[in-house]
Residue, then its C-alpha position, 0 to 999 in steps of 0.5 A: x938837876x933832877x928829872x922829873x918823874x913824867x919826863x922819865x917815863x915818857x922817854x921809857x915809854x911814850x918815845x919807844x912806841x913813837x919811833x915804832x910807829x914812824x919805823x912801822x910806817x916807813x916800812x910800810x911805805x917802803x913795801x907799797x913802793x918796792x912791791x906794791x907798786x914795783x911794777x909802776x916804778x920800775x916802769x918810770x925808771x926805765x923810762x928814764x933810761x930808755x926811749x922807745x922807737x916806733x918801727x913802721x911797718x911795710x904797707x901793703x900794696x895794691x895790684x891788679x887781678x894780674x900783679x900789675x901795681x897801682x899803688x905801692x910803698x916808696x923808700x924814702x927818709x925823715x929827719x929826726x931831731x934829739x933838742x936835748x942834744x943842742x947845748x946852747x942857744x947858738x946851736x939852736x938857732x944854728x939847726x933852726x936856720x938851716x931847717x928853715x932855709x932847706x925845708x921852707x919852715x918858718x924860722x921862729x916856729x922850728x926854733x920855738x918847737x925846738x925849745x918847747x922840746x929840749x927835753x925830749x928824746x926826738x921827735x920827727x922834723x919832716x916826713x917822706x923826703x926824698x933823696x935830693x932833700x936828705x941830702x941836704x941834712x948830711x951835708x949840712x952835718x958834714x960841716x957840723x959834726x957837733x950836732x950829728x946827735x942832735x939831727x940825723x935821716x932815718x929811714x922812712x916810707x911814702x905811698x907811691x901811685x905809678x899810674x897817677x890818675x889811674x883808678x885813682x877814685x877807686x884806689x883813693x889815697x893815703x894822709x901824710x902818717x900813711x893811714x888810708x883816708x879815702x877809697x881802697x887805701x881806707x875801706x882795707x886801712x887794717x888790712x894794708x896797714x900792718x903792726x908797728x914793731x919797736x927799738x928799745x934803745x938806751x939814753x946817752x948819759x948827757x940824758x939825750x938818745x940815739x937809736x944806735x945801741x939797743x936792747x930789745x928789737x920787736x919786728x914789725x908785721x907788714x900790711x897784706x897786699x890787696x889783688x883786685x879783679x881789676x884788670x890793668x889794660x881794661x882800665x887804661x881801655x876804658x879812661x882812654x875812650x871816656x877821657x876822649x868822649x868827655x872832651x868831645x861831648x864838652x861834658x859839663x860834669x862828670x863821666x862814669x863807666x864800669x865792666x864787668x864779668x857777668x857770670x862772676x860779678x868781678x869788676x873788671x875796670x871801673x873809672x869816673x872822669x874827671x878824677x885826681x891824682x892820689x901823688x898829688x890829692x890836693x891839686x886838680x889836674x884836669x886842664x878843661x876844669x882848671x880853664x873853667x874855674x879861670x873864667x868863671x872866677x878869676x884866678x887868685x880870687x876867694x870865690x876861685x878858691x872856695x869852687x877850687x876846693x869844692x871841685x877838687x873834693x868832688x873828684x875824689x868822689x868814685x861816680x860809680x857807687x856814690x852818685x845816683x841817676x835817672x837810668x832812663x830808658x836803660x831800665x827798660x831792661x828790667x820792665x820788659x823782665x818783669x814782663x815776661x817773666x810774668x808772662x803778661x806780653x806774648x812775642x806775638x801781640x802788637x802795640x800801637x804807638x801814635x807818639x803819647x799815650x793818655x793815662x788819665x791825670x798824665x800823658x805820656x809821650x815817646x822821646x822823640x814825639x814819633x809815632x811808632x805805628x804798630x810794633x811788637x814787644x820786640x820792636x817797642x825795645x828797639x824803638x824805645x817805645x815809651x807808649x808800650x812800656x807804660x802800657x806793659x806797666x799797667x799790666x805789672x802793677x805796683x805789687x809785682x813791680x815792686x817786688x823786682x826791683x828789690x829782687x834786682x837790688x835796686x833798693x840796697x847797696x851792691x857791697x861790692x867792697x867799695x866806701x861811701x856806696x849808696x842804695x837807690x833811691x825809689x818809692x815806698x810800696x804803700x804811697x807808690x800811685x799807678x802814675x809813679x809806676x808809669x814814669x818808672x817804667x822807662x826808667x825816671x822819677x826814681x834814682x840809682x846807682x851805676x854800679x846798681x845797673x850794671x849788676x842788675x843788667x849782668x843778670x840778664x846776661x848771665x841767665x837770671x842769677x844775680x851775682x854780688x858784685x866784688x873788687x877785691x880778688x885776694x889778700x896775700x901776705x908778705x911771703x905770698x901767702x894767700x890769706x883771703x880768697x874771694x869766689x863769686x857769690x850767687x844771691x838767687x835766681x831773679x828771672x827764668x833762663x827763657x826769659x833772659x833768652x829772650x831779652x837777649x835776642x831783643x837787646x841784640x836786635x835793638x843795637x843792630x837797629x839802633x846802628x851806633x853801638x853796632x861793631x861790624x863782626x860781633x853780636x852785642x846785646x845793648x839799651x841806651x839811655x837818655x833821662x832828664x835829669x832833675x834839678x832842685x830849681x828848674x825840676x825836670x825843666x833844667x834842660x840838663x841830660x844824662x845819656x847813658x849806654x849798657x851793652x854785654x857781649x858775645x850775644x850768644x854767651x855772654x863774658x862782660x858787660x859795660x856801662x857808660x854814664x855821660x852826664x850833662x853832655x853839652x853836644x848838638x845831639x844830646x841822645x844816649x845813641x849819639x853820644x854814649x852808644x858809640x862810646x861803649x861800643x868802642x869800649x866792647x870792641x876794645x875789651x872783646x879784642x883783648x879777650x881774644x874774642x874773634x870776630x865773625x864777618x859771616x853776615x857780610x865779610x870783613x868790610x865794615x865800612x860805608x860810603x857817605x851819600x850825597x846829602x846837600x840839597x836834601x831837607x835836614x829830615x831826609x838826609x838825617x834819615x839817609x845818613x841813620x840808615x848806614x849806621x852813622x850818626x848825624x850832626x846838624x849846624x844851623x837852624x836852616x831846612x836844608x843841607x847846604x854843605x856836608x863833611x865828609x864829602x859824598x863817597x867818603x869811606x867811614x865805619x859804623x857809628x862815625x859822624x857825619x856833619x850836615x851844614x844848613x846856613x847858606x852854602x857861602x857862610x857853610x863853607x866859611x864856618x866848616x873850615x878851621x885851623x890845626x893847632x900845634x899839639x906837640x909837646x901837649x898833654x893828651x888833656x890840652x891836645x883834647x881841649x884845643x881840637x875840641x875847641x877848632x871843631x876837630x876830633x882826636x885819636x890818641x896813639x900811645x900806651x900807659x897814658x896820664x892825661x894830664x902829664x904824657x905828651x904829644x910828639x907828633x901830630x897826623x895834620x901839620x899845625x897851621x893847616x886849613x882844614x874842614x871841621x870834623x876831621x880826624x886828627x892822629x896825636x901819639x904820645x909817648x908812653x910806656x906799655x902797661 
């Protein structure tokens, strides 16, 4: 057959350019594979060979100025699982089953996940489980060593708290991947975290992987460990007693206190009650609030759970920087500064207080509607004159008034290193009127934080230079190398050294006049507080207080300074000097003790005690008046004129600052009620003994070291249970705990 001349001449010439084309292209495409995109493919084949496992490293831990640890890393495992290991059905039912019955899993939901998952190298069954429960995978593999490639424990950590409730709200906590969620553990989440490193491992040829063989190991870098300026003992000194005056005082919310080294700005312990324990950060361990929510709820119901929830977010809240208050009279301080640095007072001039003071639109009343009489400056500080300190404002005016309380650093942030600190709250310079100046003299109508006051107040103590306050000492890495050290930070001088010279004499001169922040044998500079405080229905009607105390010590050089805020006692006495000026006074003698500060009994010898007088008979006024002067505090029961009964007893020994209980009712129905039972306190925590006392009307002295509220238990008690006993008394519970 002949061909045609056009088929010819296509097969000679048109094909050949064909199949150059096609060539051409498919070495195109080769060399955009191969080279272009080597990497690439490169890349997704060892992918298919290999697996990657992530190598967690160390995080770091966090201790006290001293090394004394609050939360550290644990040893734990996690069980791994490789579904492209199990071969059939029946061994994934097999390790679904056991997963759900040891681990408490839902059985369809770890049997989809594992089908979702067969063909993935691994992926993490369960995190941070304890020895006892890894166990339970080794032995369930002993009996089913066919699928020792499918399931296996590798080592894991868990963030580990030893004090439990300990600076709990400062430390804050770590979530399920380790990662800081709250306080400490997440304002230094980069510092403490570390790098990850890596296995390179090689895939089994059934195409599943173990982490048995590899080929390349990176190490990871651990976290940095933080060194606070928190001393461990301070803290437990300062929960222990306001964990104790929480209960006693029945406060309604919460209770804060802060020291502080004046001349550096470190914060020595710092504690808001009720708080949290960051082992267990989703359970509320407080047995008061617990009972609370039970009664006003019922327990089990939707209202209980949604104040539950509510309740237990507001614990994990750090009182100290992220809450404001009413200072109240505690900013007195800071007026009488002003004051005198302007020199607009001298030491000399008197003032005369007849209880109120006219200032046009609004009076002004003292606290107690007492008239003071004439008195120096000196003396309106010691009886916390509200006549004399509006009068002195009027003198400052708006201008400079402003212009201190931004130079003491009440109109910003501390940056003491803490998350979620919040600046005050005050007026703006232009809008400010001569009245808001007035309230703000005595510290209302304006709000701040504690950790504000306690800043401003270490000033004065130090001589006039405000200090930046900071928590965190040094951050050290894991060979104890110092990475980081932080020195005390001076911003300015605020007022003149003469000026807090002075303050100091007046303050020292006020708590000696005030008797109960007194402590027999040490010289204290303090100023308590008692502001309403304001409510978004009832206003300043509410009823509601905060009492407060600030003091420094040794008056003469001062070292610390300490602040207490008790806010919303519910006591017969709600003042800041019958309620918080006795708790951080006992708080000073604590620290000052363990500062080696000796005391001096020059002024009267070691004998700090008194006797309590004969009250009964007396009106109510005059025996309140007689027990104040001994420098103890008074209780009154019943709305009765005069004192039918009084505990203690006449020529009872007690010490500065104790309770005396002054019954009004008629003498037989005094006597019925002033008696009470002694509950049976062993085996108890130290929260339950506090609730049961408070509730039979007797007072508490915890014995014990390296107390947790919610978990230590009581083994002896000083009065047997059962006992009939007058209200008030004094009840000896030890706990056994170890020494910090």
């Amino acid at each position: 057959m002949k061909v045609s001349s056009k088929k010819i001449n296509f097969v000679k010439h048109v094909l050949p350019v064909i199949f150059c084309v096609f060539f051409i292209g498919l070495i195109g495409r080769l060399f955009y594979l191969q080279v272009v995109r080597h990497d690439y493919y490169e890349g997704k084949a060892v992918d298919q060979h290999t697996w990657e496992i992530t190598v967690e490293p160390e995080r770091g831990s966090i201790l006290d100025v001293n090394g004394e640890v609050f939360a550290k890393n644990k040893d734990v495992q996690q069980i791994l699982m490789a579904p492209a290991q199990l071969k059939s059905a029946e061994d994934r039912a097999t390790v679904a089953a056991f997963l759900s019955e040891a681990f408490d899993f839902e059985y369809q939901d770890i049997y989809d996940k594992i089908v979702a998952g067969e063909k993935s190298m691994y992926f993490s069954v369960k995190r941070r489980v304890e020895a006892e429960d890894a166990a339970k995978v080794t032995e369930f593999l002993k009996q089913h060593e066919s699928l020792k490639e499918a399931l296996w424990v590798s080592p894991d950590t868990k963030r580990y708290y030893p004090g439990g409730n300990l600076l709990s709200t400062v430390i804050g906590f770590v979530g399920i991947d380790n990662q800081g969620l709250a306080g400490l553990e997440y304002q230094y989440e980069d510092i403490l975290t570390g790098t990850p490193g890596k296995i390179t491992a090689i895939r089994t040829a059934s195409g599943g992987a173990m982490p048995f063989a590899y080929e390349s190991y990176q190490d990871a870098i651990d976290g940095y460990d933080l060194y606070l300026t928190v001393n461990k003992k301070l803290q437990y000194v300062l929960e222990k007693h306001i964990s104790n005056a929480r209960v006693e005082h029945n406060v309604q919310s919460r209770i804060a206190g802060v020291i502080m080294n004046v001349k550096t700005g470190a914060v020595l312990a710092m504690s808001s009650k009720p708080d949290f324990d960051p082992n267990e950060q989703f359970t509320i361990t407080d047995e008061m609030t617990l009972e609370k929510l039970k009664e006003l709820y019922g327990e089990g119901t939707k209202e209980y759970y949604e104040a539950y929830n509510k309740t237990q977010a507001e614990f994990r809240k750090n009182k100290v920087v992220t809450e404001l208050y009413d200072p109240g009279s505690t900013f007195k301080i800071f007026t009488a500064a002003m004051a005198l640095e302007e020199d607009l007072v001298s030491l000399s001039e008197t003032f005369v207080c007849s209880s109120q003071i006219d200032m046009g639109a609004i009076t002004y009343h003292c606290a107690s509607d007492k008239a003071h009489g004439r008195e120096t400056f000196k003396d309106a500080m010691a009886n916390s004159c509200n006549v004399v300190f509006v009068t002195i404002a009027d003198r400052i005016g708006v201008e400079r008034f402003y212009r201190y309380f931004t130079l003491f650093g009440f109109r910003s942030k501390t940056g003491v290193g803490l998350p979620g600190e919040v600046s005050g709250i005050f007026f703006d310079e232009e809008k400010m009127s001569k009245w808001n100046l007035y309230s703000s003299s005595f510290g209302q109508t304006f709000q701040i934080t504690p950790m504000q006051l306690i800043t401003g107040v270490s000033a004065i103590a130090n001589g006039g230079t405000y200090m930046k306050p900071y928590i965190v000492d040094r951050i050290v890495d894991q060979d104890g190398n110092i990475v980081q050290q932080n020195e005390p930070q001076p911003v300015g001088q605020i007022v003149s050294a003469s000026t807090c010279e002075t303050l100091r004499d007046f303050l020292e001169y006020t708590v000696v006049k005030g008797k109960t922040g007194y402590l027999k044998g040490y010289r204290i500079c303090g100023k308590t507080g008692t502001s309403q405080k304001l409510s978004s229905e009832a206003g300043f009607e509410s009823g509601k207080i905060i009492a407060s105390y600030v003091c420094f010590a040794p008056a003469d050089d001062p070292e610390i300074a300490v602040l207490v805020v008790v806010d919303e006692p519910n006591s017969t006495v709600q003042y800041g000097s019958y309620i918080a000026a006795p708790l951080g006074r006992d708080i000073m003698g604590d620290c000052l003790e363990y500062l080696n500060v000796e005391p001096d009994y020059e002024d009267g010898g070691a004998a700090a005690s008194v006797r309590v007088p004969a009250l009964e008979g007396l009106s109510v006024d005059e025996a309140a008046a007689k027990v104040d002067d001994l420098g103890l505090a008074v209780k009154i029961v019943g709305d009765g004129e005069t004192v039918s009964l009084q505990l203690p007893v006449e020529d009872t020994v007690l010490y500065s600052g104790n309770t005396v209980l002054i019954y009004t009712d008629s003498e037989d129905d005094a006597i019925q009620s002033a008696k009470t039972t002694v509950p049976d306190l062993i085996g108890k925590t130290a929260a339950e003994c506090n609730s049961l006392l408070q509730h039979a009307g007797l007072n508490i002295k915890v014995v014990g070291d390296n107390l947790n509220y919610s978990t230590t238990l009581a083994f002896k008690q000083s009065v047997k249970a059962g006992t009939k006993v007058d209200k008030g008394t004094l009840i000896t519970v030890e706990f056994q705990g170890k020494t910090p």
